[in-house]
C-alpha positions as CSV (number, residue, x, y, z in Angstrom):
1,X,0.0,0.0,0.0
2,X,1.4,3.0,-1.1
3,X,2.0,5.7,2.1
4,X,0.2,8.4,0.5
5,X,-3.2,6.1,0.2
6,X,-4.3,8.0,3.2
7,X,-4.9,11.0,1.9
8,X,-7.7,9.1,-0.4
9,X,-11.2,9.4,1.2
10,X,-14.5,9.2,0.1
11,X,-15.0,12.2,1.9
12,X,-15.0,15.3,-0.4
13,X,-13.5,17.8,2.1
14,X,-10.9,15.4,3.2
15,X,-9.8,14.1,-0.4
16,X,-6.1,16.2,-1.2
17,X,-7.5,17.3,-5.2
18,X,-5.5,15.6,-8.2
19,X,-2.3,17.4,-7.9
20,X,1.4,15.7,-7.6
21,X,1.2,14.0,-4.7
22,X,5.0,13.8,-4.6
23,X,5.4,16.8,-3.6
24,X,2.9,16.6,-1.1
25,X,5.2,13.9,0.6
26,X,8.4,15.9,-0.6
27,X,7.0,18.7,0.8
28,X,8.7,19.5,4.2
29,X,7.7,23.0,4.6
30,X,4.1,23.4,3.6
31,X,4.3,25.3,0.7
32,X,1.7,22.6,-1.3
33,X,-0.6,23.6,1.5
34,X,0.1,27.5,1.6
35,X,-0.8,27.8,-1.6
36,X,-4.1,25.6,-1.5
37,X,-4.9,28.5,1.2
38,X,-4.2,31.1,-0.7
39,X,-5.8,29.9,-3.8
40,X,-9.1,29.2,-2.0
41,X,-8.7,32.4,0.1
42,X,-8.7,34.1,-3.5
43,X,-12.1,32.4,-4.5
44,X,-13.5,33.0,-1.2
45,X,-12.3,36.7,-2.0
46,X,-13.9,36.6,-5.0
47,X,-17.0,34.6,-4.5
48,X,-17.6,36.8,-1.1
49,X,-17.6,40.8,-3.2
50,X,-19.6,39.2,-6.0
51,X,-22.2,37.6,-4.4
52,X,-23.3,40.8,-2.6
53,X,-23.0,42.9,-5.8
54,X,-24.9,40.4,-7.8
55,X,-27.4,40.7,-5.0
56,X,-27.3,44.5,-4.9
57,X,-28.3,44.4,-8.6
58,X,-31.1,42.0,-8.4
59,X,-32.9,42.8,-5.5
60,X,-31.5,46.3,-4.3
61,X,-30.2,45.1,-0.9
62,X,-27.9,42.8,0.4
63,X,-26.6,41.4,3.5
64,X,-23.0,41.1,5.1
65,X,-23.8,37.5,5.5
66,X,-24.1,37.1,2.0
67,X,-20.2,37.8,1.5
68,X,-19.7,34.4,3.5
69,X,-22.0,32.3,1.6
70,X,-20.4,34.1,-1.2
71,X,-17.3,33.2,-0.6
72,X,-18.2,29.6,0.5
73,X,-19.8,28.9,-2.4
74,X,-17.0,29.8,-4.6
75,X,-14.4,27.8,-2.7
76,X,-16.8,24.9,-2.9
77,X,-17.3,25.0,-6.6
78,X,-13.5,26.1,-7.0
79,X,-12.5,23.0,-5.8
80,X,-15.2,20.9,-7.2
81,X,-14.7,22.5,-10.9
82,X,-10.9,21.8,-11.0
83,X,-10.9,18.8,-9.6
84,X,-12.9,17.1,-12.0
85,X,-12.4,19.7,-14.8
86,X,-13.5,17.8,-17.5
87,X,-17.9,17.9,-16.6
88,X,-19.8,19.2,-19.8
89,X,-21.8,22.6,-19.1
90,X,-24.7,21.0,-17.8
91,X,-22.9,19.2,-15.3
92,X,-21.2,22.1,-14.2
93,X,-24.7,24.0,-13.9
94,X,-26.2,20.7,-12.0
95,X,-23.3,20.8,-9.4
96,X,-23.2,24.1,-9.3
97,X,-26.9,24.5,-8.6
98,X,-26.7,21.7,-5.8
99,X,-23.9,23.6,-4.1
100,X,-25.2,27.2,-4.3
101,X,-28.9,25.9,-3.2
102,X,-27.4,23.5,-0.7
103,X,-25.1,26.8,1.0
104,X,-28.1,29.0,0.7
105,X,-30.3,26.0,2.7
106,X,-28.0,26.0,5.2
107,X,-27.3,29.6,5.7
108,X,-30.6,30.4,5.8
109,X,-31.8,27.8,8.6
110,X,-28.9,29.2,10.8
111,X,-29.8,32.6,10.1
112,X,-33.3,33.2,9.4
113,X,-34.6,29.8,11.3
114,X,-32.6,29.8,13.8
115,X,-31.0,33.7,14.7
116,X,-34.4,35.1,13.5
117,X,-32.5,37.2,11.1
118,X,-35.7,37.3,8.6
119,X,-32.8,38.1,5.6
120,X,-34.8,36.4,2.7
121,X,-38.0,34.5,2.4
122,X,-38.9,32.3,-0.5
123,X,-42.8,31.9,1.0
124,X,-44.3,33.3,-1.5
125,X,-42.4,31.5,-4.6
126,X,-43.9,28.2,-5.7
127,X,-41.9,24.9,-4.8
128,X,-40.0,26.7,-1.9
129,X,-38.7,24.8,0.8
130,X,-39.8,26.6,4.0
131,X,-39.1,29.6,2.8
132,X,-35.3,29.3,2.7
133,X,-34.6,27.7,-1.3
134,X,-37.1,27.3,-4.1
135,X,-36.8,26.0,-7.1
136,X,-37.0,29.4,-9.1
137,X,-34.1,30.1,-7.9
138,X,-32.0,26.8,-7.8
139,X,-32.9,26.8,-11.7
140,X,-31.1,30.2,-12.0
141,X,-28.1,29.2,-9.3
142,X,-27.7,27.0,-12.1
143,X,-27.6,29.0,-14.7
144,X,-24.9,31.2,-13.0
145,X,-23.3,28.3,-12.2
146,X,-22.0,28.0,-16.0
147,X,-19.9,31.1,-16.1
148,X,-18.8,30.9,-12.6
149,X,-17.1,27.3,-13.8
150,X,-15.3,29.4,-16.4
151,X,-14.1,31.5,-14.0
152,X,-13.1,29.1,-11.9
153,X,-11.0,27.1,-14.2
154,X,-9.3,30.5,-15.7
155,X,-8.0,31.6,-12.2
156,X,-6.9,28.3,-11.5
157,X,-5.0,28.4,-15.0
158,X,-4.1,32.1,-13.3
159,X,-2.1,30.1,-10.5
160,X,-0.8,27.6,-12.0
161,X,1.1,30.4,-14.0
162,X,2.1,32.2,-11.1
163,X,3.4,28.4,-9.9
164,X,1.0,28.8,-7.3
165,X,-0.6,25.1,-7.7
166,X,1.6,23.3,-5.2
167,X,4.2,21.9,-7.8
168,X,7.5,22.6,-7.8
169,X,9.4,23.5,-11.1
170,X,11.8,21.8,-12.3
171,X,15.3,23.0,-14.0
């Protein structure tokens, strides 16, 4: 059994994403793991100023909250995206619509169920799901979903440039 089978899991957040494993295990500083930080610190960056904007146009308000989901979002479908970067478009907008819809579940139970926040309601949309995701909206999450896979794929072509994917070069 090869020593770096343990870092395969069925588990999504605890699978290392297809990158050279050798230096993983070569790796005596950290710098494969830095730079996993900063990339997803990026696309939580990103993902955390455009969800609000986006929000901003649509509906005319937003929320601070909306900046984590945001930014959770986008280091969920980051990840996702690049690690299998080979889904067809309407993959991309299925996962893409699971994860968004799933984050926005969650959030809003903890905030609006939970806190009493009252930051959206879905009530009055058909095929909501007490109040917190409908499917309106899991349709257009999808939809997004399709450019934001783009995206995501570019700025991880943008590291891998910058040699910020966890490899080392070689002379």
């Amino acid at each position: 059994m090869n020593n770096l089978d343990k870092y395969k899991c069925s588990s999504y957040f605890l699978t290392i994403p297809k990158y050279n494993f050798s230096t993983v295990a070569n790796n005596s500083n950290g710098d494969y793991f830095m730079n996993k930080y900063i990339q997803n610190l990026a696309a939580f960056v990103i993902g955390g100023l455009s969800y609000p904007l986006l929000e901003l146009i649509w509906r005319g308000h937003t929320h601070w909250s909306m900046m984590l989901a945001g930014g959770v979002c986008m280091v969920l479908m980051f990840e996702i995206y690049n690690t299998y970067d080979n889904m067809n478009f309407l993959s991309r907008a299925l996962v893409g619509s699971f994860v968004i819809t799933s984050v926005e579940l969650a959030f809003g139970l903890v905030l609006n169920y939970r806190l009493k926040m009252d930051i959206w309601d879905y009530s009055d949309k058909r095929f909501n799901f007490m109040g917190q995701i409908c499917l309106l909206y899991t349709f257009l999450w999808g939809l997004l979903s399709i450019p934001v896979s783009v995206l995501c794929i570019r700025l991880k072509g943008l590291f891998e440039r910058i040699n910020l994917n966890g490899e080392s070069e070689t002379a």
